[in-house]
N, CA, C and O atoms as a MOPAC input file, in Angstrom:
PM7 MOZYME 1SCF
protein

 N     13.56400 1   -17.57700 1    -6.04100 1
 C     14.55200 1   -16.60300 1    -6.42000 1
 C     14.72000 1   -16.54600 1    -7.93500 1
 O     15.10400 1   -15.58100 1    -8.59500 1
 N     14.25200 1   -18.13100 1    -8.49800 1
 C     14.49800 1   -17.83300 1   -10.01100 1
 C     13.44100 1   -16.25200 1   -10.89100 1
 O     13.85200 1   -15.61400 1   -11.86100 1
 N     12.16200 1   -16.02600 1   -10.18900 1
 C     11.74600 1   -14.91800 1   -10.60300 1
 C     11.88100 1   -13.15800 1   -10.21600 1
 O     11.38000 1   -12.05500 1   -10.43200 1
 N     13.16800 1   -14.02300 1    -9.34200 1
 C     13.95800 1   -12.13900 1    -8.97400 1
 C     14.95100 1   -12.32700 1    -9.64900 1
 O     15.60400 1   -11.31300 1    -9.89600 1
 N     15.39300 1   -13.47400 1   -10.13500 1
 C     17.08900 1   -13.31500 1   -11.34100 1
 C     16.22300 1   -13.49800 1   -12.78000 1
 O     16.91900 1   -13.36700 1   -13.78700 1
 N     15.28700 1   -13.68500 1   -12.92500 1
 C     14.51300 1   -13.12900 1   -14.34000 1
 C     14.12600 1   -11.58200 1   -14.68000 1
 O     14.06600 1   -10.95800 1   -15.74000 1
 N     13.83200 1   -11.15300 1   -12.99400 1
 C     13.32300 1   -10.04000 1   -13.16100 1
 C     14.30800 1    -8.99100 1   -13.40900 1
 O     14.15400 1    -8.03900 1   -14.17500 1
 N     15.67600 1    -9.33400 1   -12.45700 1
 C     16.99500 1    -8.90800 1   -12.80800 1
 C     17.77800 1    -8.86600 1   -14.62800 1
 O     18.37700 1    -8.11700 1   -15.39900 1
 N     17.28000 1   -10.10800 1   -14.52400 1
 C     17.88700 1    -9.73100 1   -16.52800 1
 C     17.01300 1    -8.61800 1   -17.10000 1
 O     17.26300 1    -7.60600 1   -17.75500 1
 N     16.27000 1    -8.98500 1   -16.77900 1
 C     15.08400 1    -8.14900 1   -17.80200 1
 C     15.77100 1    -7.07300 1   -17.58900 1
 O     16.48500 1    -6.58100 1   -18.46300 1
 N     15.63500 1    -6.55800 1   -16.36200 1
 C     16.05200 1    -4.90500 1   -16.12800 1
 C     17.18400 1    -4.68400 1   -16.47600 1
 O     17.25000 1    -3.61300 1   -17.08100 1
 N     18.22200 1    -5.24700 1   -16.37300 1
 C     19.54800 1    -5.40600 1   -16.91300 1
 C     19.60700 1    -4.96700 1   -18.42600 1
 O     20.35200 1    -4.05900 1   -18.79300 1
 N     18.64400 1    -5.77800 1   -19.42800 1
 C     18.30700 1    -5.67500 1   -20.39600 1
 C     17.65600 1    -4.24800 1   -21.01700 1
 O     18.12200 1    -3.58900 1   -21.94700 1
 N     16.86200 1    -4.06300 1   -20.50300 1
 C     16.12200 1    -2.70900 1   -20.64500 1
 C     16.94600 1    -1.16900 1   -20.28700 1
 O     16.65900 1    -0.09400 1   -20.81300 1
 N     17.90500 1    -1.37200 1   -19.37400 1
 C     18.59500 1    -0.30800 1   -19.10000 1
 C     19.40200 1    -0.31100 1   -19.99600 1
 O     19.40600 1     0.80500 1   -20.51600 1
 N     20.59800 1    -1.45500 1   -20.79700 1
 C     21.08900 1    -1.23900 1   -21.27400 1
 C     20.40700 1    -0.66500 1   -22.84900 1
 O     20.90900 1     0.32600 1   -23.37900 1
 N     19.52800 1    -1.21400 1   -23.33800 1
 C     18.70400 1    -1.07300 1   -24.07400 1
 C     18.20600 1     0.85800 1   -24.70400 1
 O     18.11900 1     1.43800 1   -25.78600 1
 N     17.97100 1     1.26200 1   -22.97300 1
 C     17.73700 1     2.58300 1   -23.03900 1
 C     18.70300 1     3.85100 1   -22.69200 1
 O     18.65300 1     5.06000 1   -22.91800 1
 N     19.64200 1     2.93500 1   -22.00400 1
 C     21.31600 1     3.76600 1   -22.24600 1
 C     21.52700 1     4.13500 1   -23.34100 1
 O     21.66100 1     5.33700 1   -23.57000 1
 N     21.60500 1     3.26700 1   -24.24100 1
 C     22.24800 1     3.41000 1   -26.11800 1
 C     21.39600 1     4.38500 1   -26.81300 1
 O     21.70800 1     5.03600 1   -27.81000 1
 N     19.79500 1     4.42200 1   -25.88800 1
 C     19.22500 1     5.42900 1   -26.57000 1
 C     19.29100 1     7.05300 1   -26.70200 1
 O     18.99600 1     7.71000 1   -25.70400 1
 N     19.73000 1     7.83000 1   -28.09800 1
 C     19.92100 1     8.55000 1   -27.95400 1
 C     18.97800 1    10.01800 1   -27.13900 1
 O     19.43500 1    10.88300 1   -26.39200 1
 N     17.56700 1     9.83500 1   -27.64400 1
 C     16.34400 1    10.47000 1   -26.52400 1
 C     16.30600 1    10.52300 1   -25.57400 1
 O     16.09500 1    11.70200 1   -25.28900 1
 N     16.37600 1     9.96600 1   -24.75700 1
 C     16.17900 1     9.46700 1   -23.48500 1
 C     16.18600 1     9.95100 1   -22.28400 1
 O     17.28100 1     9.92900 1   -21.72100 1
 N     14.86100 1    10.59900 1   -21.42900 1
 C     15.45000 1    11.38800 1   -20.53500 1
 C     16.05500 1    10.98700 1   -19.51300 1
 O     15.79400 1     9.94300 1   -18.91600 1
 N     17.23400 1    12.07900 1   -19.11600 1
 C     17.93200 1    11.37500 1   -18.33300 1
 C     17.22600 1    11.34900 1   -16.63100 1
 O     17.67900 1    10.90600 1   -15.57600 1
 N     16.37000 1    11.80900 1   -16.86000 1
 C     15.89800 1    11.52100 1   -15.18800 1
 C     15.09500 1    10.23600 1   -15.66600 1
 O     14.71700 1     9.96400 1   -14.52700 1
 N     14.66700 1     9.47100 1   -16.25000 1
 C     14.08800 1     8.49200 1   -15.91700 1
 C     15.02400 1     7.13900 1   -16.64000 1
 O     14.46100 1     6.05000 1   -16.75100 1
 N     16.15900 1     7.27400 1   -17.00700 1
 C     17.31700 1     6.68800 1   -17.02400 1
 C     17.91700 1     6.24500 1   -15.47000 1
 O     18.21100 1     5.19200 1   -14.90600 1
 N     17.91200 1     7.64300 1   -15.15100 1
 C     18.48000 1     7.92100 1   -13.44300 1
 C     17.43100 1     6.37000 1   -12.44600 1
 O     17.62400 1     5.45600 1   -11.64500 1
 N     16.57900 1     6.87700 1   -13.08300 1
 C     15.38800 1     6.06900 1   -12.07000 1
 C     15.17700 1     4.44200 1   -12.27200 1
 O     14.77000 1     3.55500 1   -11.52100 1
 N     15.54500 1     4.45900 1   -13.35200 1
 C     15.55100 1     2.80500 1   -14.20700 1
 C     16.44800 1     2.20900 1   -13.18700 1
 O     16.25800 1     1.36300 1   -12.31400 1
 N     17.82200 1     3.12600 1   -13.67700 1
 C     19.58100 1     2.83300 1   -12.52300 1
 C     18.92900 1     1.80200 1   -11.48800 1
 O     18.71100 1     0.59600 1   -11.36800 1
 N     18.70000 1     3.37400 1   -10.61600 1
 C     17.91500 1     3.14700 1    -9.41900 1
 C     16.98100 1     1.59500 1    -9.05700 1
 O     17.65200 1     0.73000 1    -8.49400 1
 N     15.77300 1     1.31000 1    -9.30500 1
 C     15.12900 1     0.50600 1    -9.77300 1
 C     15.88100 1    -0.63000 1    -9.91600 1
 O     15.63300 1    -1.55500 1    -9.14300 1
 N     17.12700 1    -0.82500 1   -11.09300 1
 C     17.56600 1    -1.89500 1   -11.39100 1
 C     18.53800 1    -2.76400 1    -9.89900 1
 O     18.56100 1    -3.94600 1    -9.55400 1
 N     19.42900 1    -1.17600 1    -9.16900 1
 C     20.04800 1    -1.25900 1    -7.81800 1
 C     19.27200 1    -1.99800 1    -7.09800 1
 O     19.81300 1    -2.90900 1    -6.47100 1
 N     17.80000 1    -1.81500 1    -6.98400 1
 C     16.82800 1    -2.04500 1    -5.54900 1
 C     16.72100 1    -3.37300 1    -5.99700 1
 O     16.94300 1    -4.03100 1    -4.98100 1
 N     16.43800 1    -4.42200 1    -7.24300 1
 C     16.06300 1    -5.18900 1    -7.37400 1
 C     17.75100 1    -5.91200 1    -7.36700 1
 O     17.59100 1    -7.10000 1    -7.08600 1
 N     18.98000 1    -5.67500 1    -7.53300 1
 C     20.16700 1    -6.59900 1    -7.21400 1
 C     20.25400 1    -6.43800 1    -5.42100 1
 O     20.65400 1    -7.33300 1    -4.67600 1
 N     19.87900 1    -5.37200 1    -5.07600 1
 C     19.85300 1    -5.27900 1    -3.48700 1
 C     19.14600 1    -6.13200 1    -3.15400 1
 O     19.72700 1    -6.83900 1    -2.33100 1
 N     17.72000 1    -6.60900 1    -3.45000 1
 C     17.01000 1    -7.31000 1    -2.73100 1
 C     17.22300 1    -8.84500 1    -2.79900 1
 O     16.81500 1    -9.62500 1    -1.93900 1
 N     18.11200 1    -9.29800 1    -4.25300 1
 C     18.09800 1   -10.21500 1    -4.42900 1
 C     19.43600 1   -10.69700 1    -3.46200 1
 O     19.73800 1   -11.89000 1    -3.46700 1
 N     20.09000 1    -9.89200 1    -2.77500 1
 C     21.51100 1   -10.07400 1    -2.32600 1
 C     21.48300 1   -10.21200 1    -0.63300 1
 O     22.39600 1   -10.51700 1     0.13500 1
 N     20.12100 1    -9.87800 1    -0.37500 1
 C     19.21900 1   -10.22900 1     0.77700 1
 C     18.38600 1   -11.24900 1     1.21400 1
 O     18.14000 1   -11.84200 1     2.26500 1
 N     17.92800 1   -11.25400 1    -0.30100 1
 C     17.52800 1   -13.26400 1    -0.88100 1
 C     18.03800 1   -13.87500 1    -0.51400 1
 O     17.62500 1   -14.52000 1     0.45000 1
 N     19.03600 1   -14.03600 1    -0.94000 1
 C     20.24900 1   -15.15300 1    -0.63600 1
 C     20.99100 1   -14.92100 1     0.75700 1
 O     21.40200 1   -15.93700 1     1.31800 1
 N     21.23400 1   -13.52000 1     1.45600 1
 C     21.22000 1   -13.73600 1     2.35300 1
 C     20.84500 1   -14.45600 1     3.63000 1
 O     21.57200 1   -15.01200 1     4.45200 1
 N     19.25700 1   -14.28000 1     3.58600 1
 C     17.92000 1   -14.83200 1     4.35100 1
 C     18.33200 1   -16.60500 1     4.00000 1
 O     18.36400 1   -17.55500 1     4.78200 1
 N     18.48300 1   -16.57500 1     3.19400 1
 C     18.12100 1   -18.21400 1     3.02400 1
 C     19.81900 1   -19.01000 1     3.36100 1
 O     19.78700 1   -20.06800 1     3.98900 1
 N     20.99900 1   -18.54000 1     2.99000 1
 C     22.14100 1   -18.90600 1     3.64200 1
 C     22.02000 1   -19.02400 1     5.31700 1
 O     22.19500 1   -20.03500 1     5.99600 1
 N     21.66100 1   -17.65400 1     5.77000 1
 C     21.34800 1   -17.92800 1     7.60900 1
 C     20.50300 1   -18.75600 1     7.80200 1
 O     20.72700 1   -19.59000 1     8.68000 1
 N     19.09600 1   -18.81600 1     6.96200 1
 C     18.28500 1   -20.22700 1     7.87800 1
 C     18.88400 1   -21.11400 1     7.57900 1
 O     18.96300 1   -21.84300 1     8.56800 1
 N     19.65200 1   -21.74200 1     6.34300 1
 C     20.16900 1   -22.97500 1     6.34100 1
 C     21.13900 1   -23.26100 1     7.31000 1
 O     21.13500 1   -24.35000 1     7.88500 1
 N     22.18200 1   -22.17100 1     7.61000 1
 C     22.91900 1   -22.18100 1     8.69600 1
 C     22.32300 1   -22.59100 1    10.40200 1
 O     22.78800 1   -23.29500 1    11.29800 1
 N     21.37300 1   -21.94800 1    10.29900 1
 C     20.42000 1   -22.08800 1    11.73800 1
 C     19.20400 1   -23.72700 1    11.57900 1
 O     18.42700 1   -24.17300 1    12.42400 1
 N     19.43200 1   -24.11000 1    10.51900 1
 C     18.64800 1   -25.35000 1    10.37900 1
 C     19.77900 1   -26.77800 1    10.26900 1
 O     19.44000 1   -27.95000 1    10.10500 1
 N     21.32600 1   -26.18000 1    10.43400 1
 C     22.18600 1   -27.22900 1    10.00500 1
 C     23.38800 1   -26.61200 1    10.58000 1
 O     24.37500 1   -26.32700 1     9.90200 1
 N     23.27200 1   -26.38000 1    12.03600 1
 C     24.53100 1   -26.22100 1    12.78500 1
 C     26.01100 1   -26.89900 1    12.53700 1
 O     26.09700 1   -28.11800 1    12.38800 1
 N     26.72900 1   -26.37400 1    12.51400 1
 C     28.50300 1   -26.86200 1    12.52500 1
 C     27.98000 1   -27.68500 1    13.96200 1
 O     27.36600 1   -27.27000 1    14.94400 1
 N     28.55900 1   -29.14200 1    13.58000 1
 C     28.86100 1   -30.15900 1    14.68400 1
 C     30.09900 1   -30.25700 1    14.85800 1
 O     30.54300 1   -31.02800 1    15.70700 1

């Protein structure tokens, strides 16, 4: 997971980066957004997946 919360800064980084920019088209601003969403979504599924198997590998006694 540490190279989906690297990959997360980065993008984090870069959007803000290209927000401030005054050029910038806004449809591929739009799409960066986007992009940056799919990669906190997936990582929030990450951690999902791996909370339930630990749960299912270490039952409440």
């Amino acid at each position: 997971m540490k190279v989906r919360d690297t990959a997360i800064d980065a993008s984090s980084k870069l959007l803000d980066a290209a927000s401030r920019h005054r050029d910038i088209d806004p449809d591929w601003l739009a799409e960066l957004r986007e992009h940056h969403e799919d990669l906190v979504s997936a990582r929030r599924d990450d951690q999902r997946l791996v909370d339930d198997t630990y749960r299912q590998l270490h039952p409440p006694r």
